[in-house]
N, C-alpha and C positions, 0 to 999 in steps of 0.2 A: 906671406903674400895672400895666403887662402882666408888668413882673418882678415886684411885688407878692403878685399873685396867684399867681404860680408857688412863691414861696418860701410861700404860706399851703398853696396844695395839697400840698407836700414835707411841711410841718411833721403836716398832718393824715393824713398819708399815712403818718409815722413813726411817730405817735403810735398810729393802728389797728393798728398790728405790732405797737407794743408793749404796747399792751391784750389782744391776741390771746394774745400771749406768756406775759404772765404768768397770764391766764385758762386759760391752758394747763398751763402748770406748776403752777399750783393745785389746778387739778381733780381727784378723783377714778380714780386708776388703776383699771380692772378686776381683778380678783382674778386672781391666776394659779392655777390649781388644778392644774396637769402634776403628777404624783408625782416628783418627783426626790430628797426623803430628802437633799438635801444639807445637810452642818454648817453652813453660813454662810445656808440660805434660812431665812426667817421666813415662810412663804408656807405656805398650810394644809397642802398635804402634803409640804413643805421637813420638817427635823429637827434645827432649830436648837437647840429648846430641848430636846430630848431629849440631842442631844450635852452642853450645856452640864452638863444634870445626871447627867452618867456616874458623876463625884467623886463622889457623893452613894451610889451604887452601888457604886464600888469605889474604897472613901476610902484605900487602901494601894497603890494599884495606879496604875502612870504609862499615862495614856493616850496614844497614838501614832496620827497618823491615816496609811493608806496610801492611795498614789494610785499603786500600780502592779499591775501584772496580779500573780494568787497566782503563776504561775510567776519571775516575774521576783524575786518578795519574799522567797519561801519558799523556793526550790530546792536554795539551797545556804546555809540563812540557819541551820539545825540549832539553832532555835528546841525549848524544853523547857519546860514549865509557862506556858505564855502563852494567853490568850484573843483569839479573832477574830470580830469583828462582821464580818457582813455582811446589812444592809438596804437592799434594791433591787426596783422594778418586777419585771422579769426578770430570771434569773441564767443568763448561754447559758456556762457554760465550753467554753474548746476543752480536747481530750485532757490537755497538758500541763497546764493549768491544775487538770484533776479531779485529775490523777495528784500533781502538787505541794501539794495542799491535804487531801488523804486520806494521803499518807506523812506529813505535817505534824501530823495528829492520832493518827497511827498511832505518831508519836514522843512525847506523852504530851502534845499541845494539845489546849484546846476551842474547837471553833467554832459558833458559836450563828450559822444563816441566818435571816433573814426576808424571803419572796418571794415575789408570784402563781404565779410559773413558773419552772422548773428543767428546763434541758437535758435531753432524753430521753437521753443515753447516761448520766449522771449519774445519772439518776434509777433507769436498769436497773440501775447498776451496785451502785447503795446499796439495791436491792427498797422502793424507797417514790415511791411517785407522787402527784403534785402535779395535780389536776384543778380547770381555772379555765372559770369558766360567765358570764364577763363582759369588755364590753370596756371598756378605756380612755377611748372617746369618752363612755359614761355619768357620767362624775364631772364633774359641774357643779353647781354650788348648785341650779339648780330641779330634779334630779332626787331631792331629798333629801325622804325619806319619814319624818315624825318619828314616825306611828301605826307603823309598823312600825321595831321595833328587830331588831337581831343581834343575842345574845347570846354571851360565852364561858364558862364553867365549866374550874375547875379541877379536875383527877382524882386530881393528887398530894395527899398530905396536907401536905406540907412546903411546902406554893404555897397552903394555904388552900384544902382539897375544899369543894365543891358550893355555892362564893359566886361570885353570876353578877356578870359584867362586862358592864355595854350600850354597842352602839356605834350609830348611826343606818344604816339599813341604804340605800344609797347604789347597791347596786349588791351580786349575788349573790357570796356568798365564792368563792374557793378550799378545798378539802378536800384531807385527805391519804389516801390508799388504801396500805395497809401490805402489800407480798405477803407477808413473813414476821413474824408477829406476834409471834413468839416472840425475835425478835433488835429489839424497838424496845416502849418503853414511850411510853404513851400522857400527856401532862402537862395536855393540856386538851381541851375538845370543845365543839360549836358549839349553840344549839338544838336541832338534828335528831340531835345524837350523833356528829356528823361529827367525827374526829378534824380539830384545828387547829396542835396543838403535839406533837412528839415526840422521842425521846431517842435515842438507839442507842450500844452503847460499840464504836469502833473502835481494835484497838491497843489500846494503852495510853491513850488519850482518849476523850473524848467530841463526838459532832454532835446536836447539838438544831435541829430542823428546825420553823418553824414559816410556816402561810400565810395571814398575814393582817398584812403590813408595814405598812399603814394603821392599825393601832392605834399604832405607834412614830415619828406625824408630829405636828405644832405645835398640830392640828385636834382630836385624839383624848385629846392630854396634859389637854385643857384641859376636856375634857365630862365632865363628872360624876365618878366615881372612878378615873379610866381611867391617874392617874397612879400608882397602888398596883399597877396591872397589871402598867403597861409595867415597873416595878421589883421584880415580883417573877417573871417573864418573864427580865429580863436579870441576879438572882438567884441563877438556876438554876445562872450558871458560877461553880464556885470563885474562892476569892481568887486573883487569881496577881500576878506582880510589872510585868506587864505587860498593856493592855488593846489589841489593834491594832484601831480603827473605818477600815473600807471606804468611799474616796469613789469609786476605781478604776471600781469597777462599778456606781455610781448615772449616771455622767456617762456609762460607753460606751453603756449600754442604753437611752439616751435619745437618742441620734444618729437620726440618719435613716439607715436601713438603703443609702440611694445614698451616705450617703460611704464607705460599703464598699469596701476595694480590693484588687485581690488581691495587692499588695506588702504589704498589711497584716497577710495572713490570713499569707501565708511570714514574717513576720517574727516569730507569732507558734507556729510548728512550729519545732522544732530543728531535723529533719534537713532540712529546706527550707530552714531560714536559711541554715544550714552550705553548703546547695547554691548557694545566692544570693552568699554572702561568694564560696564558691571562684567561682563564675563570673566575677563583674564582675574579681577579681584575676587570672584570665587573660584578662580582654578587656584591662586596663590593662600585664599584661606582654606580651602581643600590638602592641599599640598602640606599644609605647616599642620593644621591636626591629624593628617593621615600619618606623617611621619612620627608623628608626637602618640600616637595612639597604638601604634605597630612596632613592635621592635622586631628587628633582625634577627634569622633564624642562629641561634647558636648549632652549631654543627655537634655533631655529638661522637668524643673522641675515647677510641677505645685504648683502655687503659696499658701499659707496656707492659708484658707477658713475662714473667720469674721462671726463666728458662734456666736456672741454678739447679733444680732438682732433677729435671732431666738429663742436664749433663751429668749430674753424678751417679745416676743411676745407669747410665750407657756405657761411663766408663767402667761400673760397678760390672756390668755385663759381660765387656770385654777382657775382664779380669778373670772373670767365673769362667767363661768360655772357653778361653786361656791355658786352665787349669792349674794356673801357678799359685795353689794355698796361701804357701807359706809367704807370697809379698803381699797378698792379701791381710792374713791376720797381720802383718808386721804393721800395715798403714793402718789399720781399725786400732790394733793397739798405740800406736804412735799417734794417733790422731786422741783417742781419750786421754791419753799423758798430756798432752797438748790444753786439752779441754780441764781438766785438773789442777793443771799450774795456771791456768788462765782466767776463770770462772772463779776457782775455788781459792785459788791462790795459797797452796799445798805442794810443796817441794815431793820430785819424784825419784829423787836418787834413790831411794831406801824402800823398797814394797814391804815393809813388815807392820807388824801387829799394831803398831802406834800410827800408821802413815793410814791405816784400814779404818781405825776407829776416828783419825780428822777427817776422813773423808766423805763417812756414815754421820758424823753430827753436820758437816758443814752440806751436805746434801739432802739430808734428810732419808737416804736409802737405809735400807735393814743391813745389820752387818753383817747378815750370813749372804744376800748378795752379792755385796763388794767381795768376800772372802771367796766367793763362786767366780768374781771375774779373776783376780789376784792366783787361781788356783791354774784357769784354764792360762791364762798369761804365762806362769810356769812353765805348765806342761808344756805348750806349743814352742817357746822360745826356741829351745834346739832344732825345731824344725819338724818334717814326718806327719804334719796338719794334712789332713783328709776334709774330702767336700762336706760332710757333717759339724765335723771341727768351723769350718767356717761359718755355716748357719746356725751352730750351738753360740758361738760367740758374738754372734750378731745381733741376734736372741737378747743376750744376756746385756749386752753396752746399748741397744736398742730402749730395754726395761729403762734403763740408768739415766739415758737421756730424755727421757720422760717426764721421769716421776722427781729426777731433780729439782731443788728449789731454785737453782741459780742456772 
């Protein structure tokens, strides 16, 4: 009964997970509203469908998307007759970046931007300033105010003069402030006359600069006539045989300013990279001769201590201290018996006169020696050895082991 009910509370227990689960996966996503203008978002101010219908715009021309910095794409890429989109939140270039995308139109490209904001060096550099009077955290559905609209008006006549385009007004535009008005023509303007869209020839190209990227997302195509805008906005750039759309700078400007790093900012300088490359290849030629130059301390091992003489001398001690002689001589004499038949290889049953004289030639000892150990041997056998007795014969088999040949 008691496993019963365990296997009922598992099963019900599985089953709310998986009620949950699918209750979940069902549901309702919230809107994502972030600006990121990316080709692949379908999200209100994603630019899915605006990518999709570029064909439509420039039905001769091969579209190309880029996902790398202008310096990286453009620098040495001696691109001629080709169009570059770029629509993005903000556009921060670094130096290299301005400098590669103004030779690139100055070589006879157009680049049509659309963006709240535009790098202030950029911005001095081209005399046209980009002034934004709102933040990002306002673009949420309940901020949308449908009694008040934004308006655009066009000013060229070849874009359709003075037929207005409404957009819900969400949050205050961006305006363009022109320092030289005489080097930039004006293509569109806002309700209040505020220049939004504008032209300038660089080089042998053209930059049409416009700020208000929010007309050119999935939200804006789709209200009212706002798709005859964005297509006659992106119009403005001749036919060419190629069209490069920007995903590069929708995806950095959208980062969280803390994944900033500064190996990223050098890698993004030439002469900083160049300082970078050389560095790390003299730490690695460093590194391969230092190793190659220096060896490794050997440690210095001290050799294992011949603690044989010691013990035989401690037990030697504890023998003497002992006072027991006679097992004394008995191991001294039984150890050179030992040492006789072993070394000399001389049978020891027999200590007489013949065993005296192999043992004198095969050692080379004098034979009144050997006759002096062979004698004390005797004498002691029976026992009655005194402490002299044992340092006489210690004496004597001490000489013997010495002055032996073997």
């Amino acid at each position: 009964m008691k496993n019963k009910n365990i296997i009922i509370s598992l099963f019900l227990l599985i089953a709310t997970i998986a009620v949950i689960a699918v209750v979940y996966s069902y549901a309702p996503k919230p809107v994502d509203w972030s600006p990121t203008f990316e080709r692949k978002k379908d999200t209100p101010f994603g630019s899915k469908l605006i990518f999709e219908n570029l064909k439509d715009v420039f039905p001769k021309s091969k579209i190309v998307t880029n996902n790398k910095s202008l310096y990286d794409h453009l620098d040495d890429a001696k691109l001629k007759n080709t169009n570059y989109i770029i629509i993005s939140n903000k556009l921060d270039l670094y130096d290299v970046d301005m400098r590669a995308l103004l030779n690139y139109v100055a070589d006879g490209n157009n680049v049509f931007i659309s963006t709240n904001e535009l790098s202030y060096h950029f911005q001095d550099t081209i005399g046209c300033y980009f002034n934004m009077n709102f933040s990002i955290k306002d673009i949420i559905p309940n901020k949308v105010n449908a009694k008040n609209n934004y308006t655009h008006t066009f000013t060229n006549k070849s874009l359709g003069k003075n037929y207005v385009y409404n957009f819900k007004r969400m949050f205050d535009p961006t305006i363009i402030y022109i320092a030289d008005t005489l080097a930039y023509k004006v293509l569109a303007v806002d309700d209040k006359k505020n220049p939004v869209f504008v032209s300038t020839k660089y080089g042998n190209g053209n930059l049409y600069l416009h700020s208000y990227p929010y007309a050119f997302s999935n939200y804006y195509l789709l209200y009212k006539n706002n798709n005859e805008y964005i297509s006659k906005c992106l119009s403005i750039l001749p036919e060419k045989t190629t069209v490069f759309w920007d995903e590069y700078y929708k995806k950095e400007q959208l980062e969280n300013q803390e994944d900033f790093s500064p190996i990223k900012f050098i890698l993004k300088t030439p002469a900083l990279k160049w300082a970078w490359h050389i560095t790390l290849l003299s730490l690695l030629v460093y590194v391969i001769f230092r190793v190659k130059r220096q060896q490794r301390i050997i440690p210095i091992l001290k050799p294992f201590e011949n603690t044989s003489l010691q013990f035989i001398k401690t037990v030697g001690r504890l023998y003497f201290n002992k006072g027991d002689h006679n097992d004394i001589i008995k191991k001294q004499i039984a150890h050179w018996l030992e040492y006789i038949r072993s070394k000399l290889i001389i049978p020891t049953a027999t200590l007489d006169s013949k065993f005296i004289e192999s043992v004198s030639e095969k050692s080379g000892i004098e034979k009144y020696k050997i006759e002096e150990i062979i004698y004390v041997i005797t004498d002691l056998k029976n026992g009655g050895a005194s402490k002299n007795d044992v340092i006489n014969l210690y004496k004597k088999l001490e000489y013997f082991y010495k002055n032996s040949k073997r």
